[in-house]
VOTIDO-615576 format. One record per residue (C-alpha): residue in one letter; x, y, z. Coordinates in nm, 3 decimals, decimal comma, always signed. Layout:
<atoms>
+---+---------+---------+---------+
: r :      px :      py :      pz :
+---+---------+---------+---------+
: a :       X :       Y :       Z :
...
+---+---------+---------+---------+
</atoms>
This chain:
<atoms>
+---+---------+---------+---------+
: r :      px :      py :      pz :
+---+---------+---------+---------+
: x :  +0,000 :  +0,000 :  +0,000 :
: x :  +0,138 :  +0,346 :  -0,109 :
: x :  +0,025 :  +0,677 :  -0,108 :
: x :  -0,158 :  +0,597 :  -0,465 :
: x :  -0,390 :  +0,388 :  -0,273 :
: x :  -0,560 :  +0,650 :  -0,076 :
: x :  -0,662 :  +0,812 :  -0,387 :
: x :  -1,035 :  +0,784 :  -0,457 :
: x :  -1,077 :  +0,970 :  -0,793 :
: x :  -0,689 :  +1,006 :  -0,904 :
: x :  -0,467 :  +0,697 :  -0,988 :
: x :  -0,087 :  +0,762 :  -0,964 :
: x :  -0,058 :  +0,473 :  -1,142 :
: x :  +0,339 :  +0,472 :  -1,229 :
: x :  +0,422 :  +0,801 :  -1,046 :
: x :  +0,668 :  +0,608 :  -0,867 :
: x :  +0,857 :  +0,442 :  -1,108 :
: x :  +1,058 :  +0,689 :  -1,269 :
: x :  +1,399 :  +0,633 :  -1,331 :
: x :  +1,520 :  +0,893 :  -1,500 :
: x :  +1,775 :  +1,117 :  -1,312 :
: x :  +1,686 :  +1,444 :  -1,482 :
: x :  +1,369 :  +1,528 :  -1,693 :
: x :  +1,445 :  +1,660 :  -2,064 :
: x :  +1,215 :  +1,894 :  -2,207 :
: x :  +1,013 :  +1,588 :  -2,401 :
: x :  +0,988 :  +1,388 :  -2,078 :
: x :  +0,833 :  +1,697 :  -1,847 :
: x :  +0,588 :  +1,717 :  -2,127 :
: x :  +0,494 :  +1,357 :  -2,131 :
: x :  +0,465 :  +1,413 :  -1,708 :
: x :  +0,283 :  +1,754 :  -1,710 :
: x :  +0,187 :  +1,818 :  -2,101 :
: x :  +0,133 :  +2,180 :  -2,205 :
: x :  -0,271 :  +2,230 :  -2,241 :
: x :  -0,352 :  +2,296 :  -2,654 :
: x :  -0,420 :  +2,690 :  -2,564 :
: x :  -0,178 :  +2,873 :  -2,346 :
: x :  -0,146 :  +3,254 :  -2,296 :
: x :  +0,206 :  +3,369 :  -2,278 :
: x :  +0,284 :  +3,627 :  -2,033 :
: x :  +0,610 :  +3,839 :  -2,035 :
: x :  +0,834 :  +3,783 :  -1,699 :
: x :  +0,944 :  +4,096 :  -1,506 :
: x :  +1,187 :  +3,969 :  -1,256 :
: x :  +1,191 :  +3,637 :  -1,096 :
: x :  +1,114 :  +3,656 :  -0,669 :
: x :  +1,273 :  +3,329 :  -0,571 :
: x :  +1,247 :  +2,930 :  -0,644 :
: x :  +0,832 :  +2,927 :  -0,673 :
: x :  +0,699 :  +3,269 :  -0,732 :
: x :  +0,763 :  +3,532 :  -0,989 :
: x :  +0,649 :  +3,817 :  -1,109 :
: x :  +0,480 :  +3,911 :  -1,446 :
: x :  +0,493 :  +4,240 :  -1,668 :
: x :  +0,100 :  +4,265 :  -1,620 :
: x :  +0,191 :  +4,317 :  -1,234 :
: x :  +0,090 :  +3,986 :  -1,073 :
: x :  +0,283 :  +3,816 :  -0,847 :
: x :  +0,274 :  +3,447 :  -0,937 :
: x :  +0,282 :  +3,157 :  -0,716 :
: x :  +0,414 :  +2,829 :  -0,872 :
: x :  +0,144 :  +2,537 :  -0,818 :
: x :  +0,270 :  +2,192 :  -0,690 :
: x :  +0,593 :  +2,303 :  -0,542 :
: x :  +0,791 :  +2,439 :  -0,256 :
: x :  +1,133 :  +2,556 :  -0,289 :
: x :  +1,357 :  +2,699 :  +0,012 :
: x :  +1,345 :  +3,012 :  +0,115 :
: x :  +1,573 :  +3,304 :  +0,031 :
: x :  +1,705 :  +3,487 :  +0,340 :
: x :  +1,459 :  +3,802 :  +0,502 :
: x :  +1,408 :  +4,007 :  +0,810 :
: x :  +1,757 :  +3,930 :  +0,845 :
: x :  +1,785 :  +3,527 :  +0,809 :
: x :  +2,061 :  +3,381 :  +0,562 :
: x :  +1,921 :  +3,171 :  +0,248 :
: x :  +1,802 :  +2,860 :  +0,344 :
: x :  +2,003 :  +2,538 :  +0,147 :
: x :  +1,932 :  +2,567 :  -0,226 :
: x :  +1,681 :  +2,874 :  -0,156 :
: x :  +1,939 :  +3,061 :  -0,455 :
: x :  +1,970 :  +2,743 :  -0,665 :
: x :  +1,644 :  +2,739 :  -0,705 :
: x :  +1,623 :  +3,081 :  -0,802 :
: x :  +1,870 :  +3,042 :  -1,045 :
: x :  +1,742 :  +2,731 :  -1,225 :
: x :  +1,371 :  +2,914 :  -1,221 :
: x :  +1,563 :  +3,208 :  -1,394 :
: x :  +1,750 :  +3,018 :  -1,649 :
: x :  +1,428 :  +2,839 :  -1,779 :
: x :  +1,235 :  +3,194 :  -1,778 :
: x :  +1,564 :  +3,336 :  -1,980 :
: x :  +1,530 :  +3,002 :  -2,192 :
: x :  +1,181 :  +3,130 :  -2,273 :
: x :  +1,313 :  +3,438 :  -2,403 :
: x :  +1,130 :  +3,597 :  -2,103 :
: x :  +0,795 :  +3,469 :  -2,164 :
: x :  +0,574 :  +3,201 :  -1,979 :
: x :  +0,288 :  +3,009 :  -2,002 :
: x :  +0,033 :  +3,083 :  -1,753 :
: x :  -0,265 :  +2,824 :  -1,703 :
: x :  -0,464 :  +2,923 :  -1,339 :
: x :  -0,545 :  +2,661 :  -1,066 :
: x :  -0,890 :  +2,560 :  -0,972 :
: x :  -0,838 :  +2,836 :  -0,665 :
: x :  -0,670 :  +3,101 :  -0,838 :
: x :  -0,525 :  +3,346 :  -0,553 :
: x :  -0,342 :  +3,230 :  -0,180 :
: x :  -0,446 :  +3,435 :  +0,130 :
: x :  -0,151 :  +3,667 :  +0,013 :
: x :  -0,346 :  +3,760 :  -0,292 :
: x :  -0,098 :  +3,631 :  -0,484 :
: x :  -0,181 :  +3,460 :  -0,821 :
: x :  -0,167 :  +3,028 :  -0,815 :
: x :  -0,112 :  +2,884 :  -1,195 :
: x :  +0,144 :  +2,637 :  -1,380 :
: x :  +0,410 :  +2,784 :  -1,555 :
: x :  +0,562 :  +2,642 :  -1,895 :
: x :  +0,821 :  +2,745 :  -2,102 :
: x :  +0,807 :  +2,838 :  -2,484 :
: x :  +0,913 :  +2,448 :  -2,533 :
: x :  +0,564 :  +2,366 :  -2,379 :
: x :  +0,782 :  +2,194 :  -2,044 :
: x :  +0,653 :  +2,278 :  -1,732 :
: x :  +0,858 :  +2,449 :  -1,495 :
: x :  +0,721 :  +2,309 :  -1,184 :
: x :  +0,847 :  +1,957 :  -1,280 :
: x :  +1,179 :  +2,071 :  -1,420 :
: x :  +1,297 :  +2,221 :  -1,055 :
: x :  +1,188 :  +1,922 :  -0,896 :
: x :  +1,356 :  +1,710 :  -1,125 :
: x :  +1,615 :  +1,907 :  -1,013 :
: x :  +1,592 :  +1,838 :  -0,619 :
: x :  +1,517 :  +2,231 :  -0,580 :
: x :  +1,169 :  +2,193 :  -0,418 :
: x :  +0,976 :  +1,993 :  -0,267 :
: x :  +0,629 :  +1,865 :  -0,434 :
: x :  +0,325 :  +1,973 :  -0,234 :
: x :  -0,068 :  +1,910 :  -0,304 :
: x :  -0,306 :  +2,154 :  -0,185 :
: x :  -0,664 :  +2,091 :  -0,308 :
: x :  -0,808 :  +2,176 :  -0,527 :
: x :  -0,520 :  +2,276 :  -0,706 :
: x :  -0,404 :  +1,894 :  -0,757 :
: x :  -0,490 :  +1,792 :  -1,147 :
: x :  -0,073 :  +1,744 :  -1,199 :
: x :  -0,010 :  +1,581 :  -0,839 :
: x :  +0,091 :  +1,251 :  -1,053 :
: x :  +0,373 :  +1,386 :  -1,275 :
: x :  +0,487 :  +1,621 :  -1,018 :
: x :  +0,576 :  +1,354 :  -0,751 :
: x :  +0,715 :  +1,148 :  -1,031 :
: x :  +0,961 :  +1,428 :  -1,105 :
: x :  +1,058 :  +1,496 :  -0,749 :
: x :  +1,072 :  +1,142 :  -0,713 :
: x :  +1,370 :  +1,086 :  -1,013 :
: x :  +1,560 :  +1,342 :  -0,775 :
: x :  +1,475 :  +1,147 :  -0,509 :
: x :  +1,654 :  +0,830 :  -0,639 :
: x :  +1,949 :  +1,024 :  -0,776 :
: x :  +2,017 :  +1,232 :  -0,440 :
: x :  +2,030 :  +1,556 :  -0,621 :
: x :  +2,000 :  +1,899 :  -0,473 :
: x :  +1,791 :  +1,869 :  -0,131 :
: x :  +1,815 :  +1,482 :  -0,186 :
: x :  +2,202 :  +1,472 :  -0,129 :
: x :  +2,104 :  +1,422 :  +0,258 :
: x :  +1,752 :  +1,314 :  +0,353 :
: x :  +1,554 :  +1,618 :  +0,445 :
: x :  +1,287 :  +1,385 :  +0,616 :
: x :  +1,301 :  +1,438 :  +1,024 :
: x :  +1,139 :  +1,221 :  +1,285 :
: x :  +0,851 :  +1,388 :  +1,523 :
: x :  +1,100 :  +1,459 :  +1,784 :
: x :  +1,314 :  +1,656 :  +1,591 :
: x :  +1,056 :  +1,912 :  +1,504 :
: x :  +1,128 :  +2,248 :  +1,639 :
: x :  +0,961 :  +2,530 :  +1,484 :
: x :  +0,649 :  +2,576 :  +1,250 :
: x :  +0,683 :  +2,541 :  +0,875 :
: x :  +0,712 :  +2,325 :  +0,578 :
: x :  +0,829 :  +2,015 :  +0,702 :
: x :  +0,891 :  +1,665 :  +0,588 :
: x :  +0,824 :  +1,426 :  +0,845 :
: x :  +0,810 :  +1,059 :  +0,938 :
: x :  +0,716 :  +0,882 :  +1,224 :
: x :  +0,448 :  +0,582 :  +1,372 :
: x :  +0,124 :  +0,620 :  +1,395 :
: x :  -0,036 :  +0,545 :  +1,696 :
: x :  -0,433 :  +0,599 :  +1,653 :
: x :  -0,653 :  +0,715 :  +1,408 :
: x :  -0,981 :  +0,911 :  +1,551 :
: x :  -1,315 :  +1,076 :  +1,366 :
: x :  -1,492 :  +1,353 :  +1,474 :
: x :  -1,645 :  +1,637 :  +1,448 :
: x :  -1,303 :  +1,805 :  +1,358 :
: x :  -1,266 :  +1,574 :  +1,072 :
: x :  -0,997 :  +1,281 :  +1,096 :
: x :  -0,700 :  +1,287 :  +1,359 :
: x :  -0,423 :  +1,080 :  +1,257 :
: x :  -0,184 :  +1,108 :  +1,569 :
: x :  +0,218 :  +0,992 :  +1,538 :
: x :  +0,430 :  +0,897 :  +1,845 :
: x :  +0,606 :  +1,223 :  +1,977 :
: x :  +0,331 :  +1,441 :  +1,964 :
: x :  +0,259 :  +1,517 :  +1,619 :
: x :  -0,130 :  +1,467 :  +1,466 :
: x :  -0,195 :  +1,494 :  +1,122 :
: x :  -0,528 :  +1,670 :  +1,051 :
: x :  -0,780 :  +1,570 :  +0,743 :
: x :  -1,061 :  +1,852 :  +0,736 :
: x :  -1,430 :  +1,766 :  +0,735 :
: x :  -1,476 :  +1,912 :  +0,384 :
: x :  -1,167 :  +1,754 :  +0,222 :
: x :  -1,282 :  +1,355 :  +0,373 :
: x :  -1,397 :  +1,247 :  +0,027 :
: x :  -1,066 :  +1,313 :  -0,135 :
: x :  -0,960 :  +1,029 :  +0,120 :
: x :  -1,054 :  +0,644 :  +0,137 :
: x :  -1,133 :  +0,655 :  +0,513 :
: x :  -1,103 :  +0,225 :  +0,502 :
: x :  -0,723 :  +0,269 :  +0,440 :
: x :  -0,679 :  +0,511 :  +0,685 :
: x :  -0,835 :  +0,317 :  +0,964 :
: x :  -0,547 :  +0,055 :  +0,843 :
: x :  -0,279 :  +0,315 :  +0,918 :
: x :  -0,243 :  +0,272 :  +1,339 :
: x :  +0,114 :  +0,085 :  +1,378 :
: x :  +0,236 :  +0,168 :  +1,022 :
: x :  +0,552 :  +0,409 :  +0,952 :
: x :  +0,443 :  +0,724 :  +0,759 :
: x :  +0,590 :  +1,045 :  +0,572 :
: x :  +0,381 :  +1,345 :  +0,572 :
: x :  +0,465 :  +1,625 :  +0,448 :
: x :  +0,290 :  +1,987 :  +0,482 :
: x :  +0,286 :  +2,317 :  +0,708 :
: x :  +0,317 :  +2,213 :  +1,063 :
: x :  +0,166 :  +2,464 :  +1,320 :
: x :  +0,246 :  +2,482 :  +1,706 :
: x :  -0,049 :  +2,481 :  +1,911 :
: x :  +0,138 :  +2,547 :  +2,202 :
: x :  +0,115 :  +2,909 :  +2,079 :
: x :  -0,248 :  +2,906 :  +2,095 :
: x :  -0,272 :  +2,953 :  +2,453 :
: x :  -0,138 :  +2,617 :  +2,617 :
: x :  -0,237 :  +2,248 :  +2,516 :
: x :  -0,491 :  +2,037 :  +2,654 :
: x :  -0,463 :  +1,725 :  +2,805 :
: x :  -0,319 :  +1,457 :  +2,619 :
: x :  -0,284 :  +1,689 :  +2,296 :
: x :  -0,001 :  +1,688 :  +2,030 :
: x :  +0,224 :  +1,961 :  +2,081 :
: x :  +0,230 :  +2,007 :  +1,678 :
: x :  -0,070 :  +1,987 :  +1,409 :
: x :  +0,014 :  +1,945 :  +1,029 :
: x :  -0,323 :  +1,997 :  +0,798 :
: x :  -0,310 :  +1,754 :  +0,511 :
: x :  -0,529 :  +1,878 :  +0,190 :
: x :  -0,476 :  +1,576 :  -0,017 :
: x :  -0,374 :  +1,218 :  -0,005 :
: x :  -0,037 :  +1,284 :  -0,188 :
: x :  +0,068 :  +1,464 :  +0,122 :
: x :  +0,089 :  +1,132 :  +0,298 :
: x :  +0,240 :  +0,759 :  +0,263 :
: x :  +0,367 :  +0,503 :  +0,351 :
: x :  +0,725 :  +0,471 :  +0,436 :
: x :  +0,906 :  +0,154 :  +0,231 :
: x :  +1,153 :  -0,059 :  +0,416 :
: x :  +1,469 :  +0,000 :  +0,210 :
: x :  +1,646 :  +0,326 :  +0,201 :
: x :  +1,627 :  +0,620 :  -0,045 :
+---+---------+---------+---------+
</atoms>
């Protein structure tokens, strides 16, 4: 059982068995294929790894991936943060400036930036060339998830060829969690509850993974009720609810929302 199984309406069918090392132009179309109609856009300046920001004005939030973050307020560049930049800016000056634009399902974040898939004049998407790359990290937030599949089969090539943020595994265990954020995280799952909150998945070391009430039919709840005793990787934005005014009794120190089943799996025995 992998993460493809808790799909209900999306098979991953082969997402996992990619074992290419780094995707060509022809193979990130076959993975995330250019739509027939795409509006180009002209590029003003790129921000960082995932967002950029267009001639038109918007600020533009790359769908399907998380890169590291470049250094603010005062904080040096995380690991790759300027990579990432880089490689995003080489494929936009590959473009001769221009991308392809095609808008998510939810088209703005709470930052009123603008969500979409970017392509270059080649018709490649640039999402699944920096993972391919090991210079983000594939994330799935519904109900911008129609390229989940070919994303996590690019991140996964870098995966298996330890490139960029694969050269040493990112993943921590619960207890090494120290402060909120994008995490990658792996640990044993100890119980599996239902409620009115939705569906509590809770990991030894005081870490529960949170499915919302609305999002519970993106997830076969048979196969999660199969999950108490197994080894997991989740990955997401964990929060601290120990900011919130204290914990009650008994509660998990940290909370990480998951907004689709690609954000969670099954840990294999042998080593990546």
């Amino acid at each position: 059982m992998d993460c493809s199984r808790l799909l209900k309406k999306a098979s991953l069918a082969g997402a996992f068995f990619v074992s290419a090392i780094w995707l060509s132009a022809t193979q990130a179309q076959v993975f995330c294929p250019a739509p027939a109609s795409l509006d180009s856009f002209e590029v003003q300046r790129v921000v960082d790894g995932d967002t950029l920001r267009l001639k038109d004005g918007r600020s533009v939030r790359m769908i399907g991936i998380n890169t590291p973050e470049t250094g603010k307020k005062g904080r040096s560049d995380e690991p790759f943060a300027m990579a990432a930049r880089q490689r995003l800016q080489d494929l936009v000056d590959a473009s001769a400036g221009r991308v392809g634009v095609v808008l998510g399902q939810e088209s703005r974040d709470h930052y009123g930036r603008t969500l979409a898939h970017l392509y270059g004049a080649n018709g490649a998407n640039l999402e699944a060339q920096l993972l391919a790359a090991g210079l983000g990290f594939q994330v799935a937030v519904a109900p911008n998830v129609d390229l989940v599949a070919c994303q996590q089969a690019a991140e996964h090539s870098a995966r298996q060829a330890r490139l960029g943020l694969w050269r040493q595994s990112p993943v921590l265990n619960v207890a090494q969690l120290k402060r909120p954020g994008f995490v990658m995280v792996s640990g044993q799952v100890s119980k599996v509850e239902r409620n009115r909150g939705g569906i509590w998945i809770e990991l030894q070391g005081s870490l529960v993974l949170r499915i919302a009430p609305n999002l519970l039919g993106r997830f076969d709840n048979a196969l999660l009720k199969l999950l108490p005793g197994q080894q997991v990787e989740a990955r997401g934005w964990v929060v601290d609810r120990s900011r919130r005014g204290g914990l009650g009794k008994n509660q998990a120190r940290w909370l990480l929302p998951l907004t689709d089943p690609g954000m969670l799996q099954l840990m294999k025995q042998e080593k990546l």
